[in-house]
VEXDREN-2710 file (C-alpha; in Angstrom, 1 decimal):
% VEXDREN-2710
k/r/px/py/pz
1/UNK/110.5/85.1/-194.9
2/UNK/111.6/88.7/-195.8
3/UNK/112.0/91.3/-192.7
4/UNK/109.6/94.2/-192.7
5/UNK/111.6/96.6/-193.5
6/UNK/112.7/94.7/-196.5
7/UNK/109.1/94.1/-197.9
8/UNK/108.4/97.1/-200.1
9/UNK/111.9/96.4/-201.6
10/UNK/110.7/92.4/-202.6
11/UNK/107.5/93.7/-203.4
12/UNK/109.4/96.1/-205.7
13/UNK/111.5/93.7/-206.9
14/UNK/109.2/91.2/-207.7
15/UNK/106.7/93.5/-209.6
16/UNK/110.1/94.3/-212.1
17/UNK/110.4/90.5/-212.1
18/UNK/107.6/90.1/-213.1
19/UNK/107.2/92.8/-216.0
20/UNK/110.7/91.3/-217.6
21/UNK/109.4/87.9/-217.6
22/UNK/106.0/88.9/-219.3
23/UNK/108.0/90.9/-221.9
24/UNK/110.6/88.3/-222.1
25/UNK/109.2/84.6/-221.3
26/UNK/112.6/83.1/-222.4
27/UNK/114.3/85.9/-219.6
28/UNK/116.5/83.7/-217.1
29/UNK/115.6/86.4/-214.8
30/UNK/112.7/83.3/-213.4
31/UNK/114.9/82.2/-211.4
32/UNK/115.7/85.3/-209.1
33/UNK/111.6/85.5/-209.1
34/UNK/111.0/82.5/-207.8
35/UNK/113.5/82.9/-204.8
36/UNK/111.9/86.5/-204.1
37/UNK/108.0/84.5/-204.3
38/UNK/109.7/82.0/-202.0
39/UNK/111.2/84.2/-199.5
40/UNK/107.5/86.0/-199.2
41/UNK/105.8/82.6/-198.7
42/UNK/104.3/82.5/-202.2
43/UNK/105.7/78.8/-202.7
44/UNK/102.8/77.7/-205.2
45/UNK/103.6/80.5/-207.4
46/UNK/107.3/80.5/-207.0
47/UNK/107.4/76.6/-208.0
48/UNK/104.9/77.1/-211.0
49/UNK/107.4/80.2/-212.4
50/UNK/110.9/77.8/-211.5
51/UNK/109.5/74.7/-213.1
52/UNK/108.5/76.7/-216.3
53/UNK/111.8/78.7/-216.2
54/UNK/113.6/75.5/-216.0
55/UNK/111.7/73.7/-218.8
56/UNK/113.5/76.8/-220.8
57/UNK/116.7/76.7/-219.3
58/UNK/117.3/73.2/-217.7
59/UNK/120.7/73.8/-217.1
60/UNK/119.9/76.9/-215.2
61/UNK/121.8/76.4/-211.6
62/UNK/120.6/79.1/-210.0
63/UNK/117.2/78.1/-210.9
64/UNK/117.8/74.5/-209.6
65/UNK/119.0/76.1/-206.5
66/UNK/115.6/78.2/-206.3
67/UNK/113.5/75.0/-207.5
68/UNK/115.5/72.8/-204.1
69/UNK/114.9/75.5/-201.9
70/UNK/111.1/75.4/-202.9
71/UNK/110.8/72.1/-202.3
72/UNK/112.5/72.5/-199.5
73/UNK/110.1/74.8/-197.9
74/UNK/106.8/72.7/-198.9
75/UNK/108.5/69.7/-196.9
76/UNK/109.1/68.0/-200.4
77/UNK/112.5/66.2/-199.0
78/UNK/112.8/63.6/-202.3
79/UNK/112.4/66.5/-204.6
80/UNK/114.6/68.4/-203.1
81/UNK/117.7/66.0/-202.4
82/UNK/117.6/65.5/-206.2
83/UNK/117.9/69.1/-207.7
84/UNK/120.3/69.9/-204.7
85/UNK/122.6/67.0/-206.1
86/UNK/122.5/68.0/-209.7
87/UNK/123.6/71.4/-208.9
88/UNK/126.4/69.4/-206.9
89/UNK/127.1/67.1/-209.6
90/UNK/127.2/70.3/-212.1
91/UNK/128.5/72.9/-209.7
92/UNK/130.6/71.1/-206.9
93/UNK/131.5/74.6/-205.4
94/UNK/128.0/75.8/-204.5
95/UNK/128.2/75.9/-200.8
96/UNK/124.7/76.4/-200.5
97/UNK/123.5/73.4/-202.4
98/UNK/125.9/71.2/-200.3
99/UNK/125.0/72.5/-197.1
100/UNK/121.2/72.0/-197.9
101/UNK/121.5/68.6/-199.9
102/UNK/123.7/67.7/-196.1
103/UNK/120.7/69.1/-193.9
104/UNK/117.6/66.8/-196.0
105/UNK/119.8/63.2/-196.1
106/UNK/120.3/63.6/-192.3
107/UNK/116.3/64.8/-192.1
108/UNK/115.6/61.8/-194.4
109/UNK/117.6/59.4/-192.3
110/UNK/116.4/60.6/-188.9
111/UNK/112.7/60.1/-190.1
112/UNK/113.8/56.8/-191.6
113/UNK/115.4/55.8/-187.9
114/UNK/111.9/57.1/-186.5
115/UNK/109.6/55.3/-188.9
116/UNK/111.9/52.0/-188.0
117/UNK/111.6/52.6/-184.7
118/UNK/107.6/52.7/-184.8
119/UNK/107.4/50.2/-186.9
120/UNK/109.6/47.8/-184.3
121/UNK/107.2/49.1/-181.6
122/UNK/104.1/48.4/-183.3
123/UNK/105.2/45.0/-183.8
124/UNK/106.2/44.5/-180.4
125/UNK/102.7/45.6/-179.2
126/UNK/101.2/43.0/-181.6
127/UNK/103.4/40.5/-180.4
128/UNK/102.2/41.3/-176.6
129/UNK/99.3/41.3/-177.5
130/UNK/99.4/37.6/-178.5
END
């Protein structure tokens, strides 16, 4: 999320975002919206204007970077992992796809462990139970 101070400048921003894209639909400038909707919390919007942006320019990395960090933020771990790896595959160098594509596999194997673990311990209580 933005800092107040910064608000009126997003706000600002977005609204110019906004008036390009209307005037432009094929403007790559999509992708820099939908990182400004998702930094505000507007994550429905922001996806709707990335996947759209992207269906126009689907080699667009920034806009893959925006579309991962979406996902991201809704707790949509799969979806994420695979834009942030075809930015990697594409764009080795982008630090921030790396570091974020690093952060969900170790969230995706430490809920894996945990749903393993609960899964042993329900069938251990079955098994007592017996």
């Amino acid at each position: 999320m933005a800092r107040e101070g910064e608000d009126s400048t997003i706000e600002q921003d977005i609204e110019r975002y906004r008036v390009i894209l209307e005037r432009d639909p094929l403007s790559s400038v999509f992708a820099h919206l939908a990182e400004l909707l998702r930094r505000t919390g507007s994550l429905d919007e922001a996806l709707t204007i990335c996947i759209e942006g992207l269906q126009k320019h689907p080699n667009h990395i920034s806009g893959k970077v925006a579309l991962g960090r979406i996902y991201y933020d809704k707790g949509m771990m799969i979806e994420a992992k695979k834009e942030f790896e075809e930015v990697v595959k594409t764009a080795p160098d982008n630090i921030l796809a790396s570091k974020l594509l690093k952060e969900i596999s170790e969230k995706i194997h430490e809920e894996g462990v945990e749903t393993e673990a609960n899964r042993n311990s329900q069938e251990l209580e079955i098994e007592n139970k017996k």
